[in-house]
C-alpha positions as CSV (number, residue, x, y, z in Angstrom):
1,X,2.3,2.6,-50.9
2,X,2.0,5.8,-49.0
3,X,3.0,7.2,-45.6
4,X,0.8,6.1,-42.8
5,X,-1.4,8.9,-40.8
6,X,-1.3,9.5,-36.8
7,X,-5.3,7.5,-37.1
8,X,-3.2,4.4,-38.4
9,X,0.0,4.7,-36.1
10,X,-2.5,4.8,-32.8
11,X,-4.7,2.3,-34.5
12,X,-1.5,-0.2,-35.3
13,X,0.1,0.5,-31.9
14,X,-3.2,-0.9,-30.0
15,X,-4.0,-3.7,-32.8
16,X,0.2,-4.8,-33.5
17,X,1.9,-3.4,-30.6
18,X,3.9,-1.2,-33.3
19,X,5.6,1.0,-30.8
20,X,5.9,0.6,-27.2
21,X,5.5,2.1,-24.9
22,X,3.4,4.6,-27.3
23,X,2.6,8.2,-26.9
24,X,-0.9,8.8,-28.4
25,X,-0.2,12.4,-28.8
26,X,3.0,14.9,-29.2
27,X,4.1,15.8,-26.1
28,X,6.0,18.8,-25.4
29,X,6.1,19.1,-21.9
30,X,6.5,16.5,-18.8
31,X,6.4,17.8,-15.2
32,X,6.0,21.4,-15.9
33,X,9.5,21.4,-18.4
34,X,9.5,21.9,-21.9
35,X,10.9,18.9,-24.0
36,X,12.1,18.3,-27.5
37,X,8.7,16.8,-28.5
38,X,7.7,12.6,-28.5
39,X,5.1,10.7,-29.5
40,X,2.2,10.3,-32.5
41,X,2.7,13.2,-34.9
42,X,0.5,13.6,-38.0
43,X,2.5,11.7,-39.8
44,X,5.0,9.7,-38.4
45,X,6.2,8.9,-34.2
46,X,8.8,11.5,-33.0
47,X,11.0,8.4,-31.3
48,X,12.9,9.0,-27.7
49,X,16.4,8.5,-26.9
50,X,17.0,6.3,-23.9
51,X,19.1,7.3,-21.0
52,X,20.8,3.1,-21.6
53,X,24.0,2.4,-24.0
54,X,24.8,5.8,-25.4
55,X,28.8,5.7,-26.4
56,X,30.8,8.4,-28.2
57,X,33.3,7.4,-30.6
58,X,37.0,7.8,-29.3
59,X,40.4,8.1,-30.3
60,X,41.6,7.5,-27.2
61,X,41.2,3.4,-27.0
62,X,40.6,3.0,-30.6
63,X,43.0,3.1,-33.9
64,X,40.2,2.4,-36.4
65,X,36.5,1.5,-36.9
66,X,36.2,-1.9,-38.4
67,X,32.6,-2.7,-39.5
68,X,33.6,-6.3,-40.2
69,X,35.8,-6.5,-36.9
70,X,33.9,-3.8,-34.3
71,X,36.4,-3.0,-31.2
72,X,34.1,-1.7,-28.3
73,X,36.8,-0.1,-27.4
74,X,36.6,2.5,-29.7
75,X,33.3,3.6,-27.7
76,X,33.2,5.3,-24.7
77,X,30.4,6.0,-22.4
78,X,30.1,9.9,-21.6
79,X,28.9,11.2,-17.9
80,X,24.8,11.3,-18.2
81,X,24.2,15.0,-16.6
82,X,21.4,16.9,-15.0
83,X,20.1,20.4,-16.1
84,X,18.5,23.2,-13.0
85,X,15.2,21.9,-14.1
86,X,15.6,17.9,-14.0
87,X,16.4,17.5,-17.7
88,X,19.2,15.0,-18.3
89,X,21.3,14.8,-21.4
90,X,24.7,13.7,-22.7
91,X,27.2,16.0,-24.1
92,X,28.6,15.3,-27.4
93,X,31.7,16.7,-28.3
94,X,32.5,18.9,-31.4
95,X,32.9,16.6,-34.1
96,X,32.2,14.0,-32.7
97,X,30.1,10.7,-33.5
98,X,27.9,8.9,-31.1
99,X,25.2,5.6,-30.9
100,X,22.2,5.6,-28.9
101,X,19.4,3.6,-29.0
102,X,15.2,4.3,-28.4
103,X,13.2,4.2,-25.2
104,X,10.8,2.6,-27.9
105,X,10.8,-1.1,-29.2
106,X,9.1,-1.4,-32.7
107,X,7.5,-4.5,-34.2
108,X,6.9,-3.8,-37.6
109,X,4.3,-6.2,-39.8
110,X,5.3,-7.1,-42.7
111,X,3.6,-5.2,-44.9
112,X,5.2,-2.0,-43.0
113,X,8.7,-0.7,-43.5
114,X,9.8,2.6,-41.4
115,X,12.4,5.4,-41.8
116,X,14.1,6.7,-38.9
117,X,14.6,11.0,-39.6
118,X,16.6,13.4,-37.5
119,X,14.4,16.0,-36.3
120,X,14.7,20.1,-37.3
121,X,15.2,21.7,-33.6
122,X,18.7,19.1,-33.6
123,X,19.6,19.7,-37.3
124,X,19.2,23.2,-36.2
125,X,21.7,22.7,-33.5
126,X,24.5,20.7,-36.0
127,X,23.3,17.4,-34.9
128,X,22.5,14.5,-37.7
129,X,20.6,11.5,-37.1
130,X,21.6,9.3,-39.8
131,X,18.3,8.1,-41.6
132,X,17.8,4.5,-41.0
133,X,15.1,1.6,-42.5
134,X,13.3,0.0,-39.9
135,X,12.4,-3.1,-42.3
136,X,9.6,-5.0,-42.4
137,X,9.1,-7.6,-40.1
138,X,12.0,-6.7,-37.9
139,X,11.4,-6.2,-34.1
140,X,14.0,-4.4,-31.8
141,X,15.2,-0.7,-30.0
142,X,16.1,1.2,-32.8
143,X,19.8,1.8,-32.6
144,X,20.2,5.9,-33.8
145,X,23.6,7.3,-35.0
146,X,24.4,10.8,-34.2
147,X,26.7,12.6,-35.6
148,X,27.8,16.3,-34.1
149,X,28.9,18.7,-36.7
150,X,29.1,21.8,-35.0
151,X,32.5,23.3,-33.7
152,X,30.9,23.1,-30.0
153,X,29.6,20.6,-27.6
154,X,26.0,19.8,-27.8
155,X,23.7,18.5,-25.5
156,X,21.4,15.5,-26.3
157,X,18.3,14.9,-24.3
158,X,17.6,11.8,-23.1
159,X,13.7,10.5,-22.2
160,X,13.3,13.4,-25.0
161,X,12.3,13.3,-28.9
162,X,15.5,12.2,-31.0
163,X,14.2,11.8,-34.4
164,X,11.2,10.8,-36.0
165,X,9.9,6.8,-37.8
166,X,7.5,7.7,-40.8
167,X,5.8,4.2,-42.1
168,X,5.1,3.3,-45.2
169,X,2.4,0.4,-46.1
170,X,3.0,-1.8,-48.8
171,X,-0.4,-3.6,-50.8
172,X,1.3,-6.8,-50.6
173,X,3.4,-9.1,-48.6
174,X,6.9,-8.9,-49.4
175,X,8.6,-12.5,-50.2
176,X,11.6,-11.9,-48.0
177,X,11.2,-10.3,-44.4
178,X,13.8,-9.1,-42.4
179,X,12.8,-11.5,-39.4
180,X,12.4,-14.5,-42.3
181,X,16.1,-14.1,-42.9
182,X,17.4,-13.7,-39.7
183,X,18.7,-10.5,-39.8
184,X,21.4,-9.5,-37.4
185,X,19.5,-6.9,-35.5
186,X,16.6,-8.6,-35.2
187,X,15.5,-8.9,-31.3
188,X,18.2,-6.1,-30.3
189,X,16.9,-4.7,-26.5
190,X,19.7,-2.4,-26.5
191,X,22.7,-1.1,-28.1
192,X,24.0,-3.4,-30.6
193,X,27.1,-2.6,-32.2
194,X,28.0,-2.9,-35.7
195,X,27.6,-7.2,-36.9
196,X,28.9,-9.2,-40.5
């Protein structure tokens, strides 16, 4: 098993439909602006958050997070803003703990199993992406968890790179795929809260 190259990923996303919609290169810039880079890198896809079903943890509606029992009211959805150059973004506060999900839906084989990364110019900034499988043979828009550690609001660019999906190919068929046993995020077109 190794990590997959930017050869494979382009090569998977016309043959599979591994990623859509697919950037076949890093891009940095859209429109004459500077973005927090998207698309094929050498070794993995730099994933973008969508501008759809981000929500902010809150104390205001909620008492408690229940895994087992999730209370959407614990979420709330923040103003989507608008920078002097056309960027848009959410503002997370400090401390704070967020979902989002990808502009991307992934189809992985199931040979292929990803993991989701933060990327450095956020850690940089306090924010974590919590690393997440992407299993093989699941299909969906990768729900990301963001997590704001600094002691100051922070802005998080949406149609921009949030984190980045290395693959890893296996030799062999596993016995078990995620879409074989029906797992619970398995189709999700948007955010999907947390399932038993």
């Amino acid at each position: 098993m190794s990590v997959k190259s930017d050869r494979w990923i382009r090569r998977m996303a016309k043959e599979a439909k591994l990623i859509e919609p697919f950037n076949e290169r890093l891009v940095r810039e859209i429109e004459g602006r500077r973005i927090i880079s998207a698309g094929a890198s050498s070794y993995g896809y730099d994933m973008r958050l969508a501008d759809d079903g981000f929500r902010v943890f809150s104390p205001i509606h909620g008492r408690e997070i229940d895994p087992k029992k999730f209370d959407e009211e614990s979420l709330v959805e923040p103003p989507l803003r608008t920078t002097e150059d056309g960027s848009k973004y959410y503002l997370m506060p400090p401390h704070s703990y967020a979902l989002g999900v990808t502009v991307e839906t992934f189809r992985m084989p199931r040979t292929v199993t990803g993991i989701a990364l933060g990327k450095s110019t956020y850690a940089r900034t306090g924010l974590l992406v919590n690393t997440t499988p992407l299993e093989a043979g699941w299909t969906g828009r990768l729900v990301v968890e963001l997590a704001n550690l600094a002691d100051l609001p922070l802005r998080v660019y949406v149609n921009e790179g949030i984190g980045q999906v290395l693959f890893f190919e296996s030799d062999e068929d596993c016995d078990t795929s995620y879409e074989d046993r029906g797992g619970k995020y398995q189709g999700q077109t948007g955010l999907t809260y947390s399932r038993l």
